[in-house]
KOLMARKE-10228 format. One record per residue: residue in one letter; residue number from 0; z, y negated, x negated of N, C-alpha, C in turn. Coordinates in nm, 2 decimals. Atoms other than C-alpha are relative to their C-alpha. Layout:
BEGIN
   code   pos     n.c3     n.c2     n.c1    ca.c3    ca.c2    ca.c1     c.c3     c.c2     c.c1
      A   NUM        Z        Y        X        Z        Y        X        Z        Y        X
...
! end
This chain:
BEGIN
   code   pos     n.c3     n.c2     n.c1    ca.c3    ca.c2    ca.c1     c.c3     c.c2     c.c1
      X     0     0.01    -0.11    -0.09    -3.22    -5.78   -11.37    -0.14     0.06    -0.01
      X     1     0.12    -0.02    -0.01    -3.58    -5.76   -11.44    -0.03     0.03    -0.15
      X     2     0.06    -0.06     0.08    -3.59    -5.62   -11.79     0.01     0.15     0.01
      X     3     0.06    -0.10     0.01    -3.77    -5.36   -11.89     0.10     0.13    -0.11
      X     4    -0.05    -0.08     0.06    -3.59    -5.03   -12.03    -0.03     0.01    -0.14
      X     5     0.02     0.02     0.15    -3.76    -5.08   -12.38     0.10    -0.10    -0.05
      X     6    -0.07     0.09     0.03    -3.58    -5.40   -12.38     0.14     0.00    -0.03
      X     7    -0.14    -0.03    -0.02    -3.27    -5.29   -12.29     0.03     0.05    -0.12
      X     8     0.01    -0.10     0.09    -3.32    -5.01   -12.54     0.04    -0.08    -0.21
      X     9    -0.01     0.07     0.15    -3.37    -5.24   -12.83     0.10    -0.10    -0.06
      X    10    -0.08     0.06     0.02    -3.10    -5.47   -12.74     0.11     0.09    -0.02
      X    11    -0.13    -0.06     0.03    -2.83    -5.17   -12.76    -0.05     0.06    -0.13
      X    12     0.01    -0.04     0.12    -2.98    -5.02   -13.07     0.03    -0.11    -0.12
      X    13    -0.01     0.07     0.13    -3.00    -5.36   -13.28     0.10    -0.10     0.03
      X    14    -0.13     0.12     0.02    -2.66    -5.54   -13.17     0.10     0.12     0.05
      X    15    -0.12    -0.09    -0.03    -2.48    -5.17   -13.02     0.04    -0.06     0.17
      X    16    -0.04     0.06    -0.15    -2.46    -5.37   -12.69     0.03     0.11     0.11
      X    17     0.08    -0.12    -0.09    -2.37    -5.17   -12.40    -0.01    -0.10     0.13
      X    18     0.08     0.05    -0.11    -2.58    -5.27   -12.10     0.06     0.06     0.11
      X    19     0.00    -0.07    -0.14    -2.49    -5.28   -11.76    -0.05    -0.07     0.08
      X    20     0.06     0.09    -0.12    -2.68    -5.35   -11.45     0.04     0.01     0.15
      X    21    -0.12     0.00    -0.13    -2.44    -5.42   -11.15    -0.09    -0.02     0.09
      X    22     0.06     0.04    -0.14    -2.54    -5.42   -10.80     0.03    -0.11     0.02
      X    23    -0.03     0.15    -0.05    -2.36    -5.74   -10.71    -0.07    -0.12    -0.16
      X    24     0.02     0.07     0.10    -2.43    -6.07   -10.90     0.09     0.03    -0.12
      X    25    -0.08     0.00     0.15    -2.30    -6.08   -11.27     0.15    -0.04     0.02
      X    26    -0.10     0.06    -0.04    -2.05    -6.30   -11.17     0.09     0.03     0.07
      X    27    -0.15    -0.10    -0.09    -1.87    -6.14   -10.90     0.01     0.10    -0.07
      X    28    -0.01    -0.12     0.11    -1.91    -5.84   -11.13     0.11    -0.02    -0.07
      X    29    -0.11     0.07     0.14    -1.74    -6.03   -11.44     0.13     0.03     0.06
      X    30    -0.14     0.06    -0.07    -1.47    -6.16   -11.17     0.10     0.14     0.00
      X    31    -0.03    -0.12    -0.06    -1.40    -5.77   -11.08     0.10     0.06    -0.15
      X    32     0.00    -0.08     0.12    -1.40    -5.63   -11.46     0.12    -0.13    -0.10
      X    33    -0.01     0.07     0.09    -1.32    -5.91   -11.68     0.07     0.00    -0.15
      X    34    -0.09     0.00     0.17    -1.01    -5.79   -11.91    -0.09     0.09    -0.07
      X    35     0.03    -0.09     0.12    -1.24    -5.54   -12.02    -0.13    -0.06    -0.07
      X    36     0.13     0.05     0.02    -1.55    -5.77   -12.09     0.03    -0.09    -0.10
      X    37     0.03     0.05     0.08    -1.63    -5.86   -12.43    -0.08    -0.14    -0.04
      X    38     0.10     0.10     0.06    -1.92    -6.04   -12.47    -0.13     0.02     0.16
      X    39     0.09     0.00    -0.05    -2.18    -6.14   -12.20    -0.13    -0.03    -0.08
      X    40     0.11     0.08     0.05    -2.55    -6.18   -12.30    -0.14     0.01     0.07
      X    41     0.16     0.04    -0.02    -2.89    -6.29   -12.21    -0.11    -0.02    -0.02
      X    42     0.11     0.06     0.05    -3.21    -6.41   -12.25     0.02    -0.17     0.09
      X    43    -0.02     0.19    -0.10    -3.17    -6.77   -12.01     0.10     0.05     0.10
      X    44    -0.06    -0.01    -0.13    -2.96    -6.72   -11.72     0.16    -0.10     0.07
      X    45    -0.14     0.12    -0.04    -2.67    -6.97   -11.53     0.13     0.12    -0.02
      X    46    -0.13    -0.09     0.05    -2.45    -6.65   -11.62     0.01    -0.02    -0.09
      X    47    -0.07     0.07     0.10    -2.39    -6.76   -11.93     0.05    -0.15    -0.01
      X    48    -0.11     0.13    -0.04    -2.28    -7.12   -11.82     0.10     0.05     0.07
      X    49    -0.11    -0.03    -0.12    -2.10    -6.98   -11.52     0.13     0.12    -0.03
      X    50    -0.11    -0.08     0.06    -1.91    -6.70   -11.71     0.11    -0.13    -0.11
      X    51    -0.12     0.09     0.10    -1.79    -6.99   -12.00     0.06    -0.05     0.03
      X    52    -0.08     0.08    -0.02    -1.68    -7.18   -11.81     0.16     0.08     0.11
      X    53    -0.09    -0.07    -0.09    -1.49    -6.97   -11.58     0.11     0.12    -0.07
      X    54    -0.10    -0.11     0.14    -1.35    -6.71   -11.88    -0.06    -0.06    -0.16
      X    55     0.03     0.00     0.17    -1.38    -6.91   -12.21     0.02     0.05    -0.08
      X    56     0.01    -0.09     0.08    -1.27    -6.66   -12.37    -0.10     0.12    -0.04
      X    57     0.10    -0.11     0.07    -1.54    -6.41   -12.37    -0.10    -0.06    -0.06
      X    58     0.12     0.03     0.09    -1.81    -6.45   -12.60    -0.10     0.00     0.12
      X    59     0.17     0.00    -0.06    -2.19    -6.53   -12.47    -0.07    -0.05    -0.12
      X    60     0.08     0.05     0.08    -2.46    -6.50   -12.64    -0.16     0.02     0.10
      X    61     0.19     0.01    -0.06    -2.84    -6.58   -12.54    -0.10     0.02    -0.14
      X    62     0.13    -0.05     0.07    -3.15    -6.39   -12.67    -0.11    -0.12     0.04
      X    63     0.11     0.09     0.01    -3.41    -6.65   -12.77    -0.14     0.00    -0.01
      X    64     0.06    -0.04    -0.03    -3.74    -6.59   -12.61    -0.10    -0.06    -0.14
      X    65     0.12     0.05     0.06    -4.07    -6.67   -12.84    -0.10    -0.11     0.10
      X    66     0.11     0.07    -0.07    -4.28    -6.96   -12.68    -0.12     0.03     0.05
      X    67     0.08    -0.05    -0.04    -4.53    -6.74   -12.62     0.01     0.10     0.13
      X    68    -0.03    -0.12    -0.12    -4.32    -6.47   -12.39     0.02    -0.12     0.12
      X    69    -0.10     0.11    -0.11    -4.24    -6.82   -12.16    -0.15    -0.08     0.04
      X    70     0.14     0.04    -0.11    -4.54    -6.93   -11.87     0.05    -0.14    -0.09
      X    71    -0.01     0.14     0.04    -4.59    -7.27   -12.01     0.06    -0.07     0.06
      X    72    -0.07     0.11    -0.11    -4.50    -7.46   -11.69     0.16     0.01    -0.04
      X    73    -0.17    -0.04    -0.01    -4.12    -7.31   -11.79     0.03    -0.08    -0.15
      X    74    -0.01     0.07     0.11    -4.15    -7.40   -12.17     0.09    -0.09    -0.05
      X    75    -0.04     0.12     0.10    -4.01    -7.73   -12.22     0.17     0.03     0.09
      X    76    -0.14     0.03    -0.07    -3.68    -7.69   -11.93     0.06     0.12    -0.09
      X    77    -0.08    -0.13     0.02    -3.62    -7.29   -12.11     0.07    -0.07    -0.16
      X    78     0.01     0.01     0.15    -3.65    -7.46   -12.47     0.12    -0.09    -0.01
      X    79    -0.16     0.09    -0.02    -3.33    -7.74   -12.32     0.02     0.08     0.00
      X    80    -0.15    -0.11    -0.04    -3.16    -7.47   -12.19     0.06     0.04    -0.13
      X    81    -0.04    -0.03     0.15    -3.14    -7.33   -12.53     0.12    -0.10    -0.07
      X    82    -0.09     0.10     0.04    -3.01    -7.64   -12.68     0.11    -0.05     0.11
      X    83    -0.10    -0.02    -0.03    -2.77    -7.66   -12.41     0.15     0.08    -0.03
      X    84    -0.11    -0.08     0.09    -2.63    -7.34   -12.52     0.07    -0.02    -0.07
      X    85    -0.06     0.04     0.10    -2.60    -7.45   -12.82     0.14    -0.08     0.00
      X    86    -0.14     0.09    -0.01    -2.37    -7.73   -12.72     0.13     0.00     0.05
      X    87    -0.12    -0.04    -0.06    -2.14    -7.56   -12.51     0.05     0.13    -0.06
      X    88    -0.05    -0.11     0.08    -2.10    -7.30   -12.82    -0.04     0.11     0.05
      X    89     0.11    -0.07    -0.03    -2.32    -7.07   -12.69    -0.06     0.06    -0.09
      X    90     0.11    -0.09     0.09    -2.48    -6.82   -12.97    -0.12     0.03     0.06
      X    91     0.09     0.01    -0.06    -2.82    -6.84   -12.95    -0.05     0.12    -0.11
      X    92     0.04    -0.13     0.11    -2.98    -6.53   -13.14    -0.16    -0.02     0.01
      X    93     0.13     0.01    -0.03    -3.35    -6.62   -13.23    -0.10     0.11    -0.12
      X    94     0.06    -0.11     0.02    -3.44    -6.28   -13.40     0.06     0.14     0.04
      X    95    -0.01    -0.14    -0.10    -3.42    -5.95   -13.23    -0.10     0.07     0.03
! end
């Protein structure tokens, strides 16, 4: 909810994504929309657990930050998370 319009920008030019930023949580959102939802994606968020599990059918993918854009103290729990993804088939995209 907190990126920046550049970001946005760069994520619909180099994957065609279209971006949307719902008033309610993702989730109740998804719940609302769902036959028409493709693919969710992120950079870290429990919306991508909480969608897979709930519609395993749509794709998720998570955008994989650089260790540098991540406060240290976060570091080592964002860098599991990642490898979480991974394991519950989770595309993890670490160039963008």
């Amino acid at each position: 909810r907190d990126e920046s319009d550049e970001k946005i920008e760069i994520l619909r030019s180099r994957y065609g994504l279209h971006v949307i930023r719902p008033d309610l949580p993702a989730e109740l959102y998804i719940l609302n929309i769902y036959n028409s939802v493709t693919e969710v994606a992120a950079a870290y968020s429990s919306v991508l657990n909480n969608i897979n599990l709930m519609f395993p059918a749509i794709a998720m993918r998570s955008f994989k930050l650089e260790y540098d854009q991540i406060t240290l103290e976060h570091r080592d729990n964002i860098s599991n998370l990642y490898s979480f993804y991974v394991s519950k088939g989770i595309k993890v995209e670490t160039e963008f």
